[in-house]
C-alpha positions in Angstrom: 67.1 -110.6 107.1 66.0 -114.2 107.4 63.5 -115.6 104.8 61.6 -119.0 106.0 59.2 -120.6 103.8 56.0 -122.8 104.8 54.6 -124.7 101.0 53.6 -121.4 99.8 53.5 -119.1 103.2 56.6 -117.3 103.5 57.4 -116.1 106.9 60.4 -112.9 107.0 62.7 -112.2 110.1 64.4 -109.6 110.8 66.8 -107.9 113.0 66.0 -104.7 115.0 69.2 -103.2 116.5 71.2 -106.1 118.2 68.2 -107.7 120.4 65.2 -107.7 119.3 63.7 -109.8 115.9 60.6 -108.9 113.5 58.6 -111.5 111.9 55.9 -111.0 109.7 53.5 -113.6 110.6 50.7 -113.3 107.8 50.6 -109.9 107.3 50.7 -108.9 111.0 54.0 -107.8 112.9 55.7 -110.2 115.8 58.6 -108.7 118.0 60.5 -111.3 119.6 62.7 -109.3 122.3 62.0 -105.9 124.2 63.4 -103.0 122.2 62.9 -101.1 125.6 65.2 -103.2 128.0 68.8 -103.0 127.9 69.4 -107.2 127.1 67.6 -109.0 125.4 64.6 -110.6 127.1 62.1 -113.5 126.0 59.7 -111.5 125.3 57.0 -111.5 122.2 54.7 -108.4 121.0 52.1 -109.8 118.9 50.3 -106.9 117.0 47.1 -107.3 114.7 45.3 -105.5 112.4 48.5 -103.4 111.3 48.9 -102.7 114.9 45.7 -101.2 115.6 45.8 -103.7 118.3 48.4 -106.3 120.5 49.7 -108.1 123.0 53.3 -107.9 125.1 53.9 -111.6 126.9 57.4 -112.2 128.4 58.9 -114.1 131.2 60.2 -112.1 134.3 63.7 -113.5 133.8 66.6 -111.3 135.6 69.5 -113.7 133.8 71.5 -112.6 130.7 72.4 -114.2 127.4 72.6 -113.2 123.9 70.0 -114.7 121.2 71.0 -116.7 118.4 69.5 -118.0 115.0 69.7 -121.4 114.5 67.9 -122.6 111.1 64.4 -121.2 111.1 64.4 -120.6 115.4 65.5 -117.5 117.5 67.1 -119.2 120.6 67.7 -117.5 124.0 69.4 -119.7 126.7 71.0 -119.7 130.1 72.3 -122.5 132.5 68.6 -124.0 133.6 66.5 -122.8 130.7 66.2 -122.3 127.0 63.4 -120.5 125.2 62.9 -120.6 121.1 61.0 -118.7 119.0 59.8 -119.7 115.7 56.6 -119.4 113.7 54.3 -122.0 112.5 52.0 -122.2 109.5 48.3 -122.0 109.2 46.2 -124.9 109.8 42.6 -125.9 110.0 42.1 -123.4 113.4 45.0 -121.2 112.8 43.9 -119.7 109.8 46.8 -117.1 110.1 49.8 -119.4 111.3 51.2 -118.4 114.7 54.2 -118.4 117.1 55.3 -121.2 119.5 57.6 -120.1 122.2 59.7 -123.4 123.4 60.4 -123.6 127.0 63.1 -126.2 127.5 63.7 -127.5 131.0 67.4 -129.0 130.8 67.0 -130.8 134.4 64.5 -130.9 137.6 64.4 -128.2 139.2 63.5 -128.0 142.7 60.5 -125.9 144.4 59.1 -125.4 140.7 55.5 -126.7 141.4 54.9 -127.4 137.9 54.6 -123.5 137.2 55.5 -120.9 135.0 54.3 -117.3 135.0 54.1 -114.9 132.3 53.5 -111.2 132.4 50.9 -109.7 130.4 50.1 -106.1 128.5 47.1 -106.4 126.5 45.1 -103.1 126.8 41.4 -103.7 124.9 41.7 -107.6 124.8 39.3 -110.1 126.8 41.3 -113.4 127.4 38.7 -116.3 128.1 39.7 -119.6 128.8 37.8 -122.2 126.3 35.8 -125.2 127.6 34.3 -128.0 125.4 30.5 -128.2 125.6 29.6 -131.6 127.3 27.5 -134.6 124.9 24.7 -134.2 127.6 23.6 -130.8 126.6 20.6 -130.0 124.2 23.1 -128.1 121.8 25.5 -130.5 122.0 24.7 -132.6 118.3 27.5 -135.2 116.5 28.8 -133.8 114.0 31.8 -135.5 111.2 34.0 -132.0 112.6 34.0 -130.4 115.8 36.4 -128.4 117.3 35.1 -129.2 120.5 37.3 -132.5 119.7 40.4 -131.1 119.4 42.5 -131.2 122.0 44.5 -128.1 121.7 41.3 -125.9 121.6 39.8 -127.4 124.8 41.1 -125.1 128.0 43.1 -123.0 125.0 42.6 -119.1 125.9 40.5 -116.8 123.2 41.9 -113.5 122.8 38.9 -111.4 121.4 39.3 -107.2 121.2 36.8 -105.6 123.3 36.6 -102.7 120.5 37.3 -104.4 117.5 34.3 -106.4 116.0 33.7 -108.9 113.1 33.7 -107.6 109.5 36.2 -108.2 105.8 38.9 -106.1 108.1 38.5 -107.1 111.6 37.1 -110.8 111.4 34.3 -110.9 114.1 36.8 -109.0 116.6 39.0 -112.4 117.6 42.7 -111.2 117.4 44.7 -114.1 119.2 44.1 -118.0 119.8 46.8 -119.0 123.0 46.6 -123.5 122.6 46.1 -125.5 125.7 50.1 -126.0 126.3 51.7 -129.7 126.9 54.7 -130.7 128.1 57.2 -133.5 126.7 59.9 -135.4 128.2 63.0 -136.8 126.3 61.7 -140.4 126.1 58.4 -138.7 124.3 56.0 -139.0 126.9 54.0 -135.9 127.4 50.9 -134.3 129.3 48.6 -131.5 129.0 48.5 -128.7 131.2 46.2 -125.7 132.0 45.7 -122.0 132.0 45.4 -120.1 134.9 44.7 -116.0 134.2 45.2 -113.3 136.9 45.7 -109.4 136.8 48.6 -109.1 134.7 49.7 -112.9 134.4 49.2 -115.7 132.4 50.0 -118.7 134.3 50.9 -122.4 132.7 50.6 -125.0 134.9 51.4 -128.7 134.9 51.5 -131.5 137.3 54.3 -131.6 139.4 54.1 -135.2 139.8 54.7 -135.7 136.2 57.7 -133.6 136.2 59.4 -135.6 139.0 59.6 -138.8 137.0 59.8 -137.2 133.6 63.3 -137.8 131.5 64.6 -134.3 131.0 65.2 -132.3 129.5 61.4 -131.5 129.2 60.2 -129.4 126.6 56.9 -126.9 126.9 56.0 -125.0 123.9 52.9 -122.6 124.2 51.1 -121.6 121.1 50.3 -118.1 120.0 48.2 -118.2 117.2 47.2 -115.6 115.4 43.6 -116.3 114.0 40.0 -114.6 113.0 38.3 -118.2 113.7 35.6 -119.5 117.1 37.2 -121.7 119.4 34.6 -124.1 118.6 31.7 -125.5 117.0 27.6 -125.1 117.6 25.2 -127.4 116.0 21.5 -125.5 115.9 18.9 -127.3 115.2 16.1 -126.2 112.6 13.7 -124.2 114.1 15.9 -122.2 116.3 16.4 -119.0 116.9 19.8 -118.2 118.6 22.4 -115.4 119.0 24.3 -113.7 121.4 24.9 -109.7 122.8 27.1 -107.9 121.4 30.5 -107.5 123.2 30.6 -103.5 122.7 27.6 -101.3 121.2 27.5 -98.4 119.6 28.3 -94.5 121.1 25.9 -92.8 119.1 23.4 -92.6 116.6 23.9 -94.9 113.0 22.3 -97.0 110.6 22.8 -100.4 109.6 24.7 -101.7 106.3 24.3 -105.8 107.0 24.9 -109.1 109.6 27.2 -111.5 109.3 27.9 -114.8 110.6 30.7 -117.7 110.6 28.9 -121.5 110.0 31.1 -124.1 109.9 29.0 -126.8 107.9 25.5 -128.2 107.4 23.8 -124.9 105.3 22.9 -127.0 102.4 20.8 -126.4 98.9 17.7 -125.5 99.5 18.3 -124.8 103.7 17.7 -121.0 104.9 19.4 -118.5 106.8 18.3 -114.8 108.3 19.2 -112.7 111.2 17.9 -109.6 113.0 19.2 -107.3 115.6 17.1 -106.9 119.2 18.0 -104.5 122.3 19.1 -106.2 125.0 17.1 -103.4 127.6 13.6 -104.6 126.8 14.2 -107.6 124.1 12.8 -105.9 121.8 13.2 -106.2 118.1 15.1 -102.7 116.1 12.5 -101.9 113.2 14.1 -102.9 110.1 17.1 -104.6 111.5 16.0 -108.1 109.8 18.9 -109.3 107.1 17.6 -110.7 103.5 17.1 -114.3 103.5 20.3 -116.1 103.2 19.4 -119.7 100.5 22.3 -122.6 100.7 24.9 -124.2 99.9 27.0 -121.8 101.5 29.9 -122.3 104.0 32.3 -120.0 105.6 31.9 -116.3 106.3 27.9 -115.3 105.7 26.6 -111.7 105.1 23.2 -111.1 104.4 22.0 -107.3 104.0 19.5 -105.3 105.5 16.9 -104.6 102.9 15.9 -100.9 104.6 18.3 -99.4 106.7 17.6 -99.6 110.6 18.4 -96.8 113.1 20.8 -98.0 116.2 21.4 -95.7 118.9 23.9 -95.6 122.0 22.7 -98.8 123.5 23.3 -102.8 124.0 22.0 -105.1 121.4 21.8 -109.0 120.5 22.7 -110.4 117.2 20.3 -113.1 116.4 20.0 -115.9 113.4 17.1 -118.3 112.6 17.4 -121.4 110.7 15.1 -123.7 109.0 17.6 -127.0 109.1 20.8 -128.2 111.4 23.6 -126.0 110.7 27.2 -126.0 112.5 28.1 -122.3 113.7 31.7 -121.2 115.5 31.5 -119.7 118.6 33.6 -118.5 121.4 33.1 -119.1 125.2 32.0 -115.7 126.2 30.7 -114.3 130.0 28.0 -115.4 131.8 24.5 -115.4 129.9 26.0 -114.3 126.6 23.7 -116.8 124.4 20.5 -116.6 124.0 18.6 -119.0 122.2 15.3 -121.0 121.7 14.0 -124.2 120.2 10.7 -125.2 118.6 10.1 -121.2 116.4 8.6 -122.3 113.1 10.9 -120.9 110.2 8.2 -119.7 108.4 6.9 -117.4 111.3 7.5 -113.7 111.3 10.4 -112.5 113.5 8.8 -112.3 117.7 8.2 -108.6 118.6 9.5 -109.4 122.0 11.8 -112.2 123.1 10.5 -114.2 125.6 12.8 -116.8 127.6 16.2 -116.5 128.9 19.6 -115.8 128.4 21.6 -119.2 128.6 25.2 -120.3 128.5 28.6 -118.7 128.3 28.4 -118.6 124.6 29.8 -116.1 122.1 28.5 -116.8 119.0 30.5 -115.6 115.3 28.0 -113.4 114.6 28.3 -109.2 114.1 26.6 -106.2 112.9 28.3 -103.8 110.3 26.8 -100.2 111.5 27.9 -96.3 109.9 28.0 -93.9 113.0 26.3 -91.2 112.0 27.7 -87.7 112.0 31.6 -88.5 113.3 35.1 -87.5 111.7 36.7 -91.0 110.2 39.6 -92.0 112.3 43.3 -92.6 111.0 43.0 -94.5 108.0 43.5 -98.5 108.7 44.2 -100.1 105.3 43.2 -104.0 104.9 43.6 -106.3 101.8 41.0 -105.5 100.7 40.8 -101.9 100.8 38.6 -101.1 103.5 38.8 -98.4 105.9 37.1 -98.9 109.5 36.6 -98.2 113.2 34.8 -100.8 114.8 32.5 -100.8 118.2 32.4 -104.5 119.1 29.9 -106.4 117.3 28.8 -103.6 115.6 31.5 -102.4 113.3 31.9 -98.3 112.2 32.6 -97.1 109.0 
C-alpha cells in the first residue's frame, strides 16, 4: 500500500491482485485498471457517494505492458504511448481533489487527426459540455470571481446524476467535473483542446496543425475531478426571481422538509433570501412550498425551511429563489429551457400565484428540494459523514 500526502489531504493506493490499483480520493473509491480483463488496461472507475454511483472511462488499447509505480504515479507504457495516473488535491473548483490521466505522445504519429477516443460506462449520469455565458447578456454582471473566467471550466464536461440530487449527502446531485484538456509540447508550448460526446465515447480533440510542429514528446493530461460544486457563476440581480426545473421529480406522494441553494458571494448583512417550489405543468405555485426568509451575511451552502410542510406528488417541479440585492449563485449548463427567471418582481411582493413569462437559457441552477416519500420501505442504508441516510429523486431528495 502506497501512502501520498497533499499538506494535510492524504491520498492511499493500493494494489488489487497484480493489475489493477485503489485510491481513495476524498473518501470515494478510484480503480485504476480493469479487474475484469486479463492485462492490465488504462482504464479508471471513478465511483461516488460510497459507490452508489460511477463512471468506467478507458482507452480501447489492444497493446500489452505491465504498470509500474514510480513516486506518487501509476505508469502504463508501450512503444508510442504512455499513460500515468496520479491524483491531485482539492482546489478552489475541485473541492474533492481528482485524477489526471497523462497521455504522453513520445513522437508524431501519422493519420492521428489530433484525436483520441475514450469509451464510456456511466449508467444514471448526464454529461454536459460547459460554455461561458457571454458579457453581452443581461445575466452576465462583473464580478471580483467568476468561474466563467477560468479557463479549465469553460468547454470542461459536468457530470451530474440523473437520480441523485443536492442535499448534506449528495451535494446538489453533481458527481464528476471532466477539465477542458490541453496539450504541451517539450519546449512548453501548449493549446487547449475540446470535448466532443457520442453514445458511448468521450472524444478529446486537438488541432492537428499544432501537433505537426509541436516538439515531442507531447503531453495531454485530462482532468477527472471529483466535485459537488456549479461549473460556474450567476450574478442575479435584486428583484429577481429565478430558478430552474428539477432534473428528476418525485414517484409518489411526500411532503417537504426544506430548499437549498449554493451562492457563491454577494449575500451580505442585511440582504434577503427565500425560495419556493412551482409545477412545471401549469406554473403554478405548491401551497406551502415557500422556504423561511434567509437574512445575510451568508456564503456557501444555504438551506432555508419550510415553515408548514407542502404536499408534492408524482410530477415535475421548478425550484425558484428571490432576492432583494445582487447575489452570485453556481450553476451548471443544463438542457434547453432549464432556467427560468425574471427581472423587475419587487422583493417585498407576495410570491406570483402563476408564473408568467418564459423559460430561458440552458441553465441549471444549484438549487434542490429535500422531500420524504411518503409511505415507501427505506432503501439499503448509504452512510455519509455526517450520518445521514438517503435516496434521492433529482432535485428533490428522499429520506
Amino acid at each position: 500500500m502506497y501512502r501520498i500526502h497533499f499538506g494535510r489531504f492524504l491520498f492511499v493506493m493500493e494494489l488489487i491482485g497484480e493489475k489493477t490499483y485503489k485510491l481513495d480520493l476524498a473518501g470515494d473509491e478510484v480503480e485504476i485498471g480493469d479487474l475484469k480483463a486479463a492485462d492490465f488496461q488504462p482504464h479508471i472507475y471513478m465511483t461516488k457517494w460510497h459507490k452508489l454511483t460511477g463512471m468506467k472511462i478507458w482507452l480501447p488499447i489492444d497493446k500489452k505492458a505491465l504498470p509500474k509505480v514510480e513516486g506518487e504515479k501509476i505508469l502504463w507504457q508501450t512503444s508510442d504511448m504512455e499513460v500515468g495516473f496520479y491524483t491531485k488535491p482539492p482546489d478552489e473548483w475541485l473541492w474533492q481533489g481528482a485524477l489526471e490521466m497523462e497521455i504522453v505522445l513520445p513522437k508524431r504519429k501519422v493519420g492521428f487527426g489530433g484525436r483520441i477516443e475514450f469509451r464510456i460506462e456511466a449508467p444514471g449520469l448526464k454529461f454536459r459540455i460547459q460554455q461561458s455565458l457571454h458579457p453581452d447578456h443581461e445575466l452576465w454582471r462583473e464580478d471580483e470571481f467568476r468561474h466563467d473566467t477560468i479557463p479549465e471550466m469553460v468547454n470542461s464536461i459536468a457530470v451530474k446524476s440523473s437520480s441523485l440530487g443536492w442535499n448534506a449527502t449528495y451535494g446538489f446531485g453533481k458527481a464528476f467535473q471532466i477539465l477542458r484538456p490541453r496539450a504541451t509540447d517539450a519546449r512548453g508550448d501548449w493549446i487547449w483542446g475540446s470535448w466532443e460526446i457520442q453514445a458511448g465515447l468521450l472524444i478529446m480533440l486537438f488541432d492537428q496543425k499544432w501537433l505537426d510542429v509541436a516538439t515531442y514528446p507531447v503531453v495531454i493530461g485530462p482532468t477527472f475531478g471529483n466535485t459537488g460544486s456549479g461549473s460556474f457563476s450567476l450574478g442575479i440581480a435584486a428583484d429577481y426571481i429565478f430558478g430552474s426545473k428539477a432534473d428528476t421529480n418525485p414517484t409518489g406522494a411526500g411532503t417537504g422538509n426544506f430548499m437549498g441553494a449554493q451562492i457563491l458571494s454577494g449575500f451580505d448583512a442585511g440582504e434577503h433570501f427565500k425560495m419556493h417550489v412551482y409545477r412545471t405543468s401549469d406554473a403554478g405555485k405548491v401551497t406551502n412550498a415557500n422556504s423561511d426568509e434567509l437574512t445575510g451575511p451568508q456564503s456557501g451552502g444555504l438551506t432555508a425551511n419550510f415553515s408548514t410542510a407542502p404536499s408534492f406528488t408524482a410530477q415535475n417541479y421548478l425550484n425558484l429563489a428571490w432576492v432583494d440585492a445582487a447575489m452570485t449563485f453556481m450553476r451548471d449548463d443544463g438542457d434547453a429551457n432549464q432556467l427560468w427567471y425574471k427581472s423587475g418582481q419587487s422583493y417585498g411582493d407576495p410570491w406570483p400565484a402563476t408564473l408568467t413569462g418564459g423559460y430561458q437559457l440552458a441553465y441549471d441552477m444549484c438549487c434542490y428540494t429535500d422531500y420524504t416519500l411518503s409511505g415507501v420501505a427505506q432503501p439499503m442504508p448509504i452512510l455519509s459523514e455526517q450520518g445521514i441516510h438517503s435516496v434521492v429523486f433529482g432535485g428533490l431528495v428522499v429520506k
